[in-house]
C-alpha positions as CSV (number, residue, x, y, z in Angstrom):
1,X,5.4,-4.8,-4.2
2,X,6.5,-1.3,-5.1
3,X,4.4,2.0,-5.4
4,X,5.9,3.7,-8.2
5,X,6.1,7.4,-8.7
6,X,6.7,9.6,-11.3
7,X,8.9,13.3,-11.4
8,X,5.3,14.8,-11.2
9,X,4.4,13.7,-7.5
10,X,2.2,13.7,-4.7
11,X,4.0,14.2,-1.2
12,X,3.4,11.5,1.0
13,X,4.5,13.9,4.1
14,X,1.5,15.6,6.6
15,X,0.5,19.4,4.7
16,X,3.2,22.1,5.1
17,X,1.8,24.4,7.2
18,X,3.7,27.5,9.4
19,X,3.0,31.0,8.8
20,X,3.6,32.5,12.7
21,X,2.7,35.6,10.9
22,X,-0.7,34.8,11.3
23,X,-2.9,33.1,8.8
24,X,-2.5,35.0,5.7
25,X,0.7,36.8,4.5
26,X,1.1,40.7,5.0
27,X,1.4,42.3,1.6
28,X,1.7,46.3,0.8
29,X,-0.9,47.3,-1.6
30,X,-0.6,48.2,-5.3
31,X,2.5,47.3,-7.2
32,X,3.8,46.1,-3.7
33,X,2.2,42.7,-4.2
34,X,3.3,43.4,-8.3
35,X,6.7,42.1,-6.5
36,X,5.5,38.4,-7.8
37,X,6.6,36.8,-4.3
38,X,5.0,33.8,-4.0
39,X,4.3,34.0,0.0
40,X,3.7,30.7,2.5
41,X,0.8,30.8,4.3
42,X,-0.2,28.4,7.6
43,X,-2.0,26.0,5.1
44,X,0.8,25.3,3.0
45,X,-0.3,26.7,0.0
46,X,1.5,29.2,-1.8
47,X,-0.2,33.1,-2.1
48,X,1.6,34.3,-5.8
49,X,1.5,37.6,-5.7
50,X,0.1,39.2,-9.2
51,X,2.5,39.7,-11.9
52,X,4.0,36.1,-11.6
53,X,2.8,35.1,-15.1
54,X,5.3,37.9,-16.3
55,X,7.7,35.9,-14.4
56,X,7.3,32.3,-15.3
57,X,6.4,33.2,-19.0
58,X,9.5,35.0,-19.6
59,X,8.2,37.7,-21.5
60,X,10.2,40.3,-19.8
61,X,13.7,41.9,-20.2
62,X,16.7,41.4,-18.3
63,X,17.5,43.8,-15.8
64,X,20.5,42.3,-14.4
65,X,21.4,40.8,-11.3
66,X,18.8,40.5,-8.6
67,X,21.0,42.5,-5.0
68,X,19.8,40.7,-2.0
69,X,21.0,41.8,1.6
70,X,21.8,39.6,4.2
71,X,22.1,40.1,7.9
72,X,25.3,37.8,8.8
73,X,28.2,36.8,7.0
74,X,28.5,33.5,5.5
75,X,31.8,31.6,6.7
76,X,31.7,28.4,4.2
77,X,29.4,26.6,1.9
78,X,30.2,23.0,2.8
79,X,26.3,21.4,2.7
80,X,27.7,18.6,4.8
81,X,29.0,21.3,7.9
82,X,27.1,24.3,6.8
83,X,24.2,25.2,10.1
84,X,23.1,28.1,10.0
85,X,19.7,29.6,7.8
86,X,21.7,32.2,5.5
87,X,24.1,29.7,4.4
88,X,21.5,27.4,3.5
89,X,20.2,30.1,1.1
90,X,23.1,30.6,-0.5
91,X,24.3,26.7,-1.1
92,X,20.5,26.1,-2.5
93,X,21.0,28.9,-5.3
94,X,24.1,27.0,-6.5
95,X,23.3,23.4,-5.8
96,X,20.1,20.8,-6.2
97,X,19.9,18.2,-4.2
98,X,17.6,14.9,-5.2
99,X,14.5,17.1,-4.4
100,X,13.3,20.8,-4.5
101,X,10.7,22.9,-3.5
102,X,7.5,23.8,-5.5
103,X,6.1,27.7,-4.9
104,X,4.0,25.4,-1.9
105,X,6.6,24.1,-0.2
106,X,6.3,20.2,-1.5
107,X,9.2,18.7,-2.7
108,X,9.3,17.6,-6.7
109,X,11.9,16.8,-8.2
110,X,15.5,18.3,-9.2
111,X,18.7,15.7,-9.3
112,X,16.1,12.8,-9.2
113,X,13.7,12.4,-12.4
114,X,11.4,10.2,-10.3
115,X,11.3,7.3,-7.5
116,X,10.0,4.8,-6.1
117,X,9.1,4.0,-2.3
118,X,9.0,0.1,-1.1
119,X,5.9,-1.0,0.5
120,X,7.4,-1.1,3.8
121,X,9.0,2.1,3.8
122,X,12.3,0.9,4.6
123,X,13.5,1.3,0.6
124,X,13.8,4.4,-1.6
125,X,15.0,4.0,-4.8
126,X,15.8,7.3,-7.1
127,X,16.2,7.7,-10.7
128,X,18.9,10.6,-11.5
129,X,18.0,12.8,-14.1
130,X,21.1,12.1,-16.8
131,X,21.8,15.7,-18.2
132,X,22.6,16.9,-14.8
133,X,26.2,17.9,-14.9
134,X,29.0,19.5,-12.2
135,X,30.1,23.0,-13.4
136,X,32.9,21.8,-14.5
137,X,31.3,19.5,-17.2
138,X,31.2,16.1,-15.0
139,X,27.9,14.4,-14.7
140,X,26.4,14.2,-11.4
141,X,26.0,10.8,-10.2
142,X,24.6,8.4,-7.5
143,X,28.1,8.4,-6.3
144,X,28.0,11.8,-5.4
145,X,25.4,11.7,-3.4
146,X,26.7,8.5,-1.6
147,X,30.1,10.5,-0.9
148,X,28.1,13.4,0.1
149,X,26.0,11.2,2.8
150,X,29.1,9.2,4.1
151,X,30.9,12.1,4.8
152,X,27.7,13.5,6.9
153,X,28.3,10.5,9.4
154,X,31.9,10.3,9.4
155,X,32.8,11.6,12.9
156,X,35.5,12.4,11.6
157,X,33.7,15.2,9.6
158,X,31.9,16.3,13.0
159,X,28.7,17.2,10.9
160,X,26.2,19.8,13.0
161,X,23.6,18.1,11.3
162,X,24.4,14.5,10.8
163,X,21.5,13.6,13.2
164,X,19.4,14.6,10.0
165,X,20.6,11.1,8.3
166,X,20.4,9.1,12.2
167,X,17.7,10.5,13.8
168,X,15.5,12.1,11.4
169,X,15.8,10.1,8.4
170,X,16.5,7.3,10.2
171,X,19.6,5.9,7.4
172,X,20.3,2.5,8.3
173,X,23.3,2.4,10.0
174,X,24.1,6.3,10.1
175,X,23.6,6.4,14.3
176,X,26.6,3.4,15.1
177,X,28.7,5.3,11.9
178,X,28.5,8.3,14.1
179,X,29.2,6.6,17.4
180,X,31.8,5.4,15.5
181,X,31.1,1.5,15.9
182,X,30.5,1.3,12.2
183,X,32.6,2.6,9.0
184,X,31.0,5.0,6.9
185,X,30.3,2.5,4.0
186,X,28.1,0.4,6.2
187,X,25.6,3.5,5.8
188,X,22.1,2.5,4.1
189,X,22.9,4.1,0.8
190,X,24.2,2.6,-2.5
191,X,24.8,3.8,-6.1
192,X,23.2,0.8,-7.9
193,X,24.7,2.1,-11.1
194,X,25.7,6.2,-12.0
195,X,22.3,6.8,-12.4
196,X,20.0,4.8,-9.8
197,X,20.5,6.0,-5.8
198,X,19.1,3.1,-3.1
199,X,18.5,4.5,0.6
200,X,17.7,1.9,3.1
201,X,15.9,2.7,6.3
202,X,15.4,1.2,9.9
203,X,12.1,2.8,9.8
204,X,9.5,4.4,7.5
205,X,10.0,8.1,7.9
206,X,6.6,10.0,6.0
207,X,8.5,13.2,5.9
208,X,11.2,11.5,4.0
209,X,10.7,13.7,0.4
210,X,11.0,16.9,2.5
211,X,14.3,16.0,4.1
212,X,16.1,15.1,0.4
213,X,16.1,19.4,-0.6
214,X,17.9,20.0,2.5
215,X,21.2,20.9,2.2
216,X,23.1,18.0,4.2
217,X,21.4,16.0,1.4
218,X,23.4,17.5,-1.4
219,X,25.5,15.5,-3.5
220,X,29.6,16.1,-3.4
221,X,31.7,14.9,-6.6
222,X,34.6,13.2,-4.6
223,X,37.5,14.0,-7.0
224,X,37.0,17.7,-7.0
225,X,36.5,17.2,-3.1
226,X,40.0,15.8,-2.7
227,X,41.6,18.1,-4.9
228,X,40.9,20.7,-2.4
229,X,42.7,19.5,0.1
230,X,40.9,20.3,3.0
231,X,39.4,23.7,1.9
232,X,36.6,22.6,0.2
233,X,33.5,25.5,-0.1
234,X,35.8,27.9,1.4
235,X,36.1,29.9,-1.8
236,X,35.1,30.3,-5.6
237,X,37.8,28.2,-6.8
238,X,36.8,25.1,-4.0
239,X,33.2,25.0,-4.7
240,X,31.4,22.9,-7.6
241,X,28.2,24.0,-9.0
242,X,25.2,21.4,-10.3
243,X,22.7,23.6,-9.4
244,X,20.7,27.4,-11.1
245,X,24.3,29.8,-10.2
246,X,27.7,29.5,-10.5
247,X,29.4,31.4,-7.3
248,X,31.9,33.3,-9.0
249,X,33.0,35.7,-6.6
250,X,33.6,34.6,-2.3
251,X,36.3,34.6,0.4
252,X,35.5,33.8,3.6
253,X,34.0,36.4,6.1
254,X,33.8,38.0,3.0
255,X,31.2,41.2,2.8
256,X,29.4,40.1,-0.6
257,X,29.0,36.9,-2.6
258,X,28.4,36.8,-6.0
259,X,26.9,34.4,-8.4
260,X,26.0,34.1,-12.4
261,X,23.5,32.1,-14.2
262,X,24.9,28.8,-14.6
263,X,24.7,27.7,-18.3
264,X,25.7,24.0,-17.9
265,X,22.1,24.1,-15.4
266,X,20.1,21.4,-16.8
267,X,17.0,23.6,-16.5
268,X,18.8,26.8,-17.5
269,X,15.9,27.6,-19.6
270,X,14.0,28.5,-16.4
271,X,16.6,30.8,-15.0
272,X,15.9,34.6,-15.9
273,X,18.5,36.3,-13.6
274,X,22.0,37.0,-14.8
275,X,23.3,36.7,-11.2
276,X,22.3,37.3,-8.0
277,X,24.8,39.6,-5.6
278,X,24.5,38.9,-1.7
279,X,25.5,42.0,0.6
280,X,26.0,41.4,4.3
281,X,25.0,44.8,5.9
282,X,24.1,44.3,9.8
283,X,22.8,47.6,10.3
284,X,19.3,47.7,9.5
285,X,19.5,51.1,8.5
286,X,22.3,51.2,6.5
287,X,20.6,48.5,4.7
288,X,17.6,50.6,4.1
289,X,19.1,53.5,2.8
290,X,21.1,51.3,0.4
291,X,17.2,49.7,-1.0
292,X,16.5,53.3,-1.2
293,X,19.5,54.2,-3.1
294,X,18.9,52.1,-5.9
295,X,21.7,49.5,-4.3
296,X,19.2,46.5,-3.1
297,X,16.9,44.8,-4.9
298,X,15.6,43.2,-1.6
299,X,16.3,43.8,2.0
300,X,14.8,43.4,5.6
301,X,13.2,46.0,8.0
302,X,12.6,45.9,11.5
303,X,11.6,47.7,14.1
304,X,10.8,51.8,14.1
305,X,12.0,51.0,9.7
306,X,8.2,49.1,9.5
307,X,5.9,52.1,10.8
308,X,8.2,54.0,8.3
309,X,7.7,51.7,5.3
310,X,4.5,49.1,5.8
311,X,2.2,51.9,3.7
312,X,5.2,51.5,0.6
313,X,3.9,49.1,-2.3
314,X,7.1,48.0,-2.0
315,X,6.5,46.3,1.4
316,X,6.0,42.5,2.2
317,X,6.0,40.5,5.6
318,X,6.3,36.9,6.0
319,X,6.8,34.1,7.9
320,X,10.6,32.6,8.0
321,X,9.3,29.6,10.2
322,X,12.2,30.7,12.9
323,X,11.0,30.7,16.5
324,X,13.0,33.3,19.1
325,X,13.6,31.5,22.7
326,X,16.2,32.1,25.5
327,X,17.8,29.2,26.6
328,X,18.8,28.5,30.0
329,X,22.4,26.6,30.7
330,X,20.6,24.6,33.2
331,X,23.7,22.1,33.6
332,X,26.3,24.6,33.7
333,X,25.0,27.5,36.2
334,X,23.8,26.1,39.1
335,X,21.5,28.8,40.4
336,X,19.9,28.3,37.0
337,X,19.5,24.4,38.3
338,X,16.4,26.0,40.5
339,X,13.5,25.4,38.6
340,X,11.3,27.9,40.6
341,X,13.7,30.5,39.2
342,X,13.1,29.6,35.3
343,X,9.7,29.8,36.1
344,X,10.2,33.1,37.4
345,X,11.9,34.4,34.3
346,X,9.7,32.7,31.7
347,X,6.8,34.3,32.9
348,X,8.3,37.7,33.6
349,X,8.3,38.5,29.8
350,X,6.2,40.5,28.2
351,X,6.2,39.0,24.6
352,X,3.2,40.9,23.5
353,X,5.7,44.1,23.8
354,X,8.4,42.7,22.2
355,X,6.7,41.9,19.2
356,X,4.5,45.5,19.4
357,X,7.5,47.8,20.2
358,X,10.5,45.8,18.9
359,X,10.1,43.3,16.1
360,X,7.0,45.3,14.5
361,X,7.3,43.2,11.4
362,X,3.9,40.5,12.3
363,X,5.9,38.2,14.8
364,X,4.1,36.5,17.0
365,X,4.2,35.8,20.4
366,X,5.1,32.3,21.5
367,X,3.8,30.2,24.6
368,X,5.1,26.7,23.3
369,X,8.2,24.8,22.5
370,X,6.4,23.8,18.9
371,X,5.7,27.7,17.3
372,X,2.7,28.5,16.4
373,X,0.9,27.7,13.0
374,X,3.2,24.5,12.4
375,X,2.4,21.4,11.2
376,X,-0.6,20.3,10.9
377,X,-2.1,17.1,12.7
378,X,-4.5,14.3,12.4
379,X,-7.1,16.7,14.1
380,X,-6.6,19.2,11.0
381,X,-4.8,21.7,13.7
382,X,-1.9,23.2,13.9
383,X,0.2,21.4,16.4
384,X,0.7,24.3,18.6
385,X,-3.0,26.1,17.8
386,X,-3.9,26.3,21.4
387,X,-1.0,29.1,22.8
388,X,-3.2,29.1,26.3
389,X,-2.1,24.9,26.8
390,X,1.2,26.2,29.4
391,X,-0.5,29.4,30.6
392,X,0.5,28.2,34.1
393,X,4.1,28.1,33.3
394,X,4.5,30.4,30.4
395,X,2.6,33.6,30.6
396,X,3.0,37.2,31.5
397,X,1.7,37.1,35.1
398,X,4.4,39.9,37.2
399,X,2.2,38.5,40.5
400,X,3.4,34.5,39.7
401,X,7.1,35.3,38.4
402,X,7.3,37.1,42.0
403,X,6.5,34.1,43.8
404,X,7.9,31.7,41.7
405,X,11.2,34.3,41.9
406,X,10.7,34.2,45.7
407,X,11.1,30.3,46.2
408,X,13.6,29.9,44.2
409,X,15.9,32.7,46.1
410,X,14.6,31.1,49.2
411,X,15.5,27.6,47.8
412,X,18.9,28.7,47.3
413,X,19.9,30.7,50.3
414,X,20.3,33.8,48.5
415,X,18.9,37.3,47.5
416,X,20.2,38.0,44.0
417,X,21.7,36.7,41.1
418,X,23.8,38.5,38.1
419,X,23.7,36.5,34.8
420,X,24.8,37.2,31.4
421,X,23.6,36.6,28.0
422,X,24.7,36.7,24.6
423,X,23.2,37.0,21.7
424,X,23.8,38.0,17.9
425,X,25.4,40.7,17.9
426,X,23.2,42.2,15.1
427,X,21.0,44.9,15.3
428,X,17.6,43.6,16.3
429,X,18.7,40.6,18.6
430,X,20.7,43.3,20.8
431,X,17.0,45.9,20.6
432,X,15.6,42.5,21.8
433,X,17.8,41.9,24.2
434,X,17.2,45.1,25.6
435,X,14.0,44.8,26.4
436,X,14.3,41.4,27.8
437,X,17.1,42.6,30.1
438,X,14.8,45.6,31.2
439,X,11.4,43.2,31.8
440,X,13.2,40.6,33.5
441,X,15.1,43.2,35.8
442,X,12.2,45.0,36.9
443,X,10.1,42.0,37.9
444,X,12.4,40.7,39.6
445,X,14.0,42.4,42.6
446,X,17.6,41.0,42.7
447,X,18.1,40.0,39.2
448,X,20.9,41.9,37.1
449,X,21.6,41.0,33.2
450,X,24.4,41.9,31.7
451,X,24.1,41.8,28.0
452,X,27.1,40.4,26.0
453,X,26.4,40.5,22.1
454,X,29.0,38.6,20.0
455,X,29.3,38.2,16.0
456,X,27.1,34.7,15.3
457,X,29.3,32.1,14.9
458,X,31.0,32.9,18.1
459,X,27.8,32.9,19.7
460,X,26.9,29.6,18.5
461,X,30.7,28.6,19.6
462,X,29.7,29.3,23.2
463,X,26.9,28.1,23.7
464,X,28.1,24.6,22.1
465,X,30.4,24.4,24.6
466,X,27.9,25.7,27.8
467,X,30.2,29.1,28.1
468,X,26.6,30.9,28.7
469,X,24.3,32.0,31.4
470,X,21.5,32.8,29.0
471,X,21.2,32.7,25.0
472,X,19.1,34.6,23.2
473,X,18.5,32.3,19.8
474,X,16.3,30.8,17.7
475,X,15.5,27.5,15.4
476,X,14.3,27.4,11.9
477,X,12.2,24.1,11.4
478,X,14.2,21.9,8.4
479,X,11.3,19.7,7.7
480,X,7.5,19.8,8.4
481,X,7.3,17.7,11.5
482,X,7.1,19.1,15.4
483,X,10.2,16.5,15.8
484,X,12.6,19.1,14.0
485,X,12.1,21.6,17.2
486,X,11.7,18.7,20.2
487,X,14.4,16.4,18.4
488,X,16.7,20.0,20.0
489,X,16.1,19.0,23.2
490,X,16.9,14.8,23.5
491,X,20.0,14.0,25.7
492,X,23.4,14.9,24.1
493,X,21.8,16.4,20.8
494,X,24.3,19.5,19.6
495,X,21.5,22.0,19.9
496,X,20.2,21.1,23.4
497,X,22.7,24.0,24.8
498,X,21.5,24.0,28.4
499,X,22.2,20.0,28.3
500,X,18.9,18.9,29.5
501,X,18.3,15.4,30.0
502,X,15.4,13.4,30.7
503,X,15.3,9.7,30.3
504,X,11.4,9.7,29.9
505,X,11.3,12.2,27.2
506,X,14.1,10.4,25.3
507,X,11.9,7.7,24.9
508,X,8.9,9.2,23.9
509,X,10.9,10.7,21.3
510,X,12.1,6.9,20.5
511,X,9.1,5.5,20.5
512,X,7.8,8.2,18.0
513,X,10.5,7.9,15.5
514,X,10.8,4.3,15.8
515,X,9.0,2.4,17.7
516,X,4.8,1.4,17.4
517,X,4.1,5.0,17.2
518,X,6.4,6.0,14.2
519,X,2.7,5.4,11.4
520,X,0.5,5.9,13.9
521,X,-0.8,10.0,13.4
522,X,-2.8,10.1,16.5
523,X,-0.7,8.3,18.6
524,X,1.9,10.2,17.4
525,X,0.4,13.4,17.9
526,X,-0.5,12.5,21.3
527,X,3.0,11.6,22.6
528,X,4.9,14.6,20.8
529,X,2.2,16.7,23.0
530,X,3.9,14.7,26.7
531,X,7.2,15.8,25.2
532,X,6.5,19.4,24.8
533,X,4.9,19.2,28.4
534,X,8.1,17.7,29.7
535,X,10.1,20.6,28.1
536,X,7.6,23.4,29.0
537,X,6.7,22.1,32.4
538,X,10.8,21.7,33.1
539,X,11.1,26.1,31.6
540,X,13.5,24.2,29.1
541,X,13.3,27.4,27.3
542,X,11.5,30.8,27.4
543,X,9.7,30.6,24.3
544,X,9.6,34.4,22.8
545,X,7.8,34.8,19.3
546,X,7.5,33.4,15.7
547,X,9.3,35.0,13.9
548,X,7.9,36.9,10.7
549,X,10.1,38.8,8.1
550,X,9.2,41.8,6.8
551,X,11.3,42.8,3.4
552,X,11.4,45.5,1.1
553,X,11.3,44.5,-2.6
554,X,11.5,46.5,-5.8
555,X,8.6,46.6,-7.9
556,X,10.3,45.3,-11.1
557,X,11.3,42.3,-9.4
558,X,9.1,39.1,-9.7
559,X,8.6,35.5,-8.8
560,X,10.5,35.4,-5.7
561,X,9.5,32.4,-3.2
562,X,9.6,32.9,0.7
563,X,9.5,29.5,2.5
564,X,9.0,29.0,6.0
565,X,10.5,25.5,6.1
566,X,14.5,24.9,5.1
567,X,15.1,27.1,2.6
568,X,13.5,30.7,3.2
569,X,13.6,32.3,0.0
570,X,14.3,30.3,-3.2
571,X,15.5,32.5,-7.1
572,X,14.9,29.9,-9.6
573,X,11.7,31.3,-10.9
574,X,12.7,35.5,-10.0
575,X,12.9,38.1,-12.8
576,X,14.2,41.5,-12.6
577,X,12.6,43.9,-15.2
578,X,14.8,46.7,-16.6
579,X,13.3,49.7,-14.7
């Protein structure tokens, strides 16, 4: 027996729910909130900001292409080995993937015209929308998406995120194809005919909707693939289009990225931008003075720029679902081995101040290895509501950092310790590093930081391969599940950079994904809570704040979405007025 459902549909996944920014969006007054963002708020449901209906009934003019600012570069648009947030963005103006998001965050559909989900769990079947074409005129097809998936597992590939088709989505066969004791066309997915995709689980996985408008997810057409011989989504000319834009302009490390309306877009009706022209400027206030030149459509403030700006119309905060935290390379340094000493550190920060005196955009101080405001569980709460559950272990308490502090020096037979960390060398990650440096040094007698800011991808690159001390980072949740932050932390997983391993919390996280507990809510709930104590208990990480972003946007612009799950902001439904 088969539950059918059709291309308008009801998620089957837990409510979407992170704001970090607090329960309600920050908006500037008057024609501020005329922006027509449509703002995520901790229940899931989307806040449009008036002058939408402008937006979505197309009654406007063209004014051109919308001029976005980003903080980092973006070094390729391959969805399979893409990581990082801003390249997500981009790839998700260009390309659809089965799924997309409505302005509230649930997915609906986009590639697939509708679905249906066995009564077990274990089978998805999708129906393809057939006047979905490639840029390049060539429909898209089931096989695409089965070439895309495969090449997600293929070690060979050495996909970031292939545990998002093993672990998460729990593909039949995707964890031994990665192991490499199965070929890649042993995975759990199969083009029945061009137009009908089957996905076979080992387990029913209730956020399984969510994960299909990720990026990984996204189809690749295989012949334009192999034409490129190796460089595919390294430039215009090696990246293929099925999606709202056309990228018609990008090198790598390049400075800007431009796109145009795509008019082969099956829903191109819908589109009411010409283009839209990223600008990666890492100086906040050269980014500023650009918006205020007329050159930006939309950027971000931080900082001393929020005091400056939060009374302009112009001004909007929300949440971008990424949570700050330092992590320790507890395998690699051994003084950092001494647990007494994390301790120590995790409780000599003062995150109230950092988010006061530094951020100043709404973040919000974090106590928990789940952020604050996410996902909401059987008990109607947010998973991490209560931010006083580790006060023991992650406070600001100067008097117990001391003592903790103390022991460990004792423990080790010495009386100080020099560390380094790195972090992005952007502008507000190094202010923030500041500060940390400066809170930890002063409560500490005997601790010295050096502070080692490199461009992000180099960053990353280190503290991949444990060439780290400390790193200043953060994680953007990719589905609406507390799994997507304590899945970081299993044994061996890519993004568990101080190598942590705990045989216990493992199989918790086994036993939650696919054991007795994987449809059991409460039970559920209740065991992802022992994991998190495991991590916090352990000073894993230092947990710092939730991260909320506060952005400028021109009053002629409308219908812009800001997510805080997978993709932050999402274009389809923007409209830029003449002024």
């Amino acid at each position: 027996m088969k539950r059918n459902v059709t291309a308008i549909l009801l998620s089957a996944v837990m409510a979407l729910g992170l704001a970090g920014c607090g329960s309600t969006a920050v908006k500037g007054t008057g024609s501020s909130a005329a922006s027509g963002s449509v703002v995520t708020t901790a229940s899931g449901t989307g806040t449009t900001v008036s002058g939408e209906e402008a937006a979505s009934s197309g009654a406007v003019s063209d004014g051109g292409d919308l001029n976005v600012m980003i903080e980092t570069p973006v070094e390729g648009l391959d969805p399979q080995t893409t990581e990082d947030g801003t390249s997500f963005e981009v790839i998700a103006d260009y390309m659809d993937g089965l799924m997309q998001m409505d302005k509230n965050g649930e997915p609906v559909p986009a590639i697939a015209e509708s679905y249906e989900e066995s009564s077990d769990g274990l089978t998805w079947t999708f129906h393809l929308r057939k006047d979905a074409k490639w840029s390049n005129g060539t429909p898209v097809t089931a096989k695409d998406f089965v070439f895309a998936w495969q090449r997600a597992v293929d070690p060979d590939t050495a996909a970031i995120y292939s545990y998002m088709l093993s672990d998460i989505g729990q593909i039949k066969n995707a964890a031994d194809i990665i192991d490499g004791k199965k070929d890649k066309s042993e995975l759990g997915v199969t083009a029945k005919d061009d137009y009908t995709l089957v996905v076979t689980l080992n387990a029913p996985v209730s956020y399984f909707l969510n994960l299909m408008y990720f990026p990984t997810f996204y189809p690749v057409n295989e012949d334009f693939y192999n034409k490129c011989n190796g460089t595919y989504g390294s430039s215009q000319d090696t990246i293929l289009s099925d999606g709202a834009f056309v990228i018609d302009d990008y090198e790598p490390a390049a400075t800007s990225i431009h796109m145009k309306k795509n008019e082969s877009y099956y829903d191109k009706d819908r589109i009411k931008l010409s283009g839209i022209k990223y600008s990666v400027i890492q100086d906040s206030q050269t980014a500023l003075m650009s918006y205020q030149n007329g050159d930006l459509d939309l950027t971000l403030v931080n900082g001393d720029q929020v005091d400056q700006v939060k009374d302009d119309p112009d001004y909007t905060s929300f949440s971008s679902g990424y949570m700050w935290y330092i992590a320790p390379n507890i395998s690699g340094v051994k003084e950092l081995q001494n647990l007494n000493l994390r301790l120590a550190m995790t409780m000599a920060l003062n995150r109230e101040s950092i988010c006061n005196d530094v951020c100043r955009d709404g973040s919000v101080p974090t106590y928990t290895a789940v952020p604050v405001d996410f996902a909401t569980g059987p008990d109607g709460n947010a998973f991490s509501a209560d931010q006083s559950r580790y006060s023991s272990v992650c406070a600001y308490d100067t008097a117990k950092a001391a003592d903790y502090w103390k022991k460990g020096l004792d423990e080790l037979g010495i009386n100080s310790l020099e560390l380094t960390m790195k972090m992005d060398a952007d502008d507000e990650p190094q202010k923030v590093a500041q500060v940390i440096k400066e809170e930890l040094e002063a409560a500490l007698p005997g601790l010295t930081i050096n502070l080692e800011p490199e461009p992000k991808k180099q960053r990353l690159q280190d503290m991949y391969n444990g060439d780290f001390d400390l790193g200043l980072t953060r994680w953007g949740p990719d589905y609406d599940d507390p799994m997507t932050y304590l899945g970081m932390w299993k044994t061996d997983v890519t993004y568990n950079y101080g190598k942590f391993s705990d045989s216990t919390y493992d199989s918790i996280l086994e036993e939650c994904t696919t054991g007795d507990l994987a449809l059991d809510q409460k039970g559920r709930w209740d065991a992802l809570y022992k994991a998190e104590d495991i991590i916090m208990n352990n000073a894993v990480i230092f947990p710092l704040y939730t991260q909320c972003n506060a952005e400028m946007i021109k009053s002629n612009v409308k219908g812009v979405e800001f997510h805080p799950v997978a993709i932050n902001r999402v274009y389809k439904d923007a409209v830029k007025t003449a002024e």
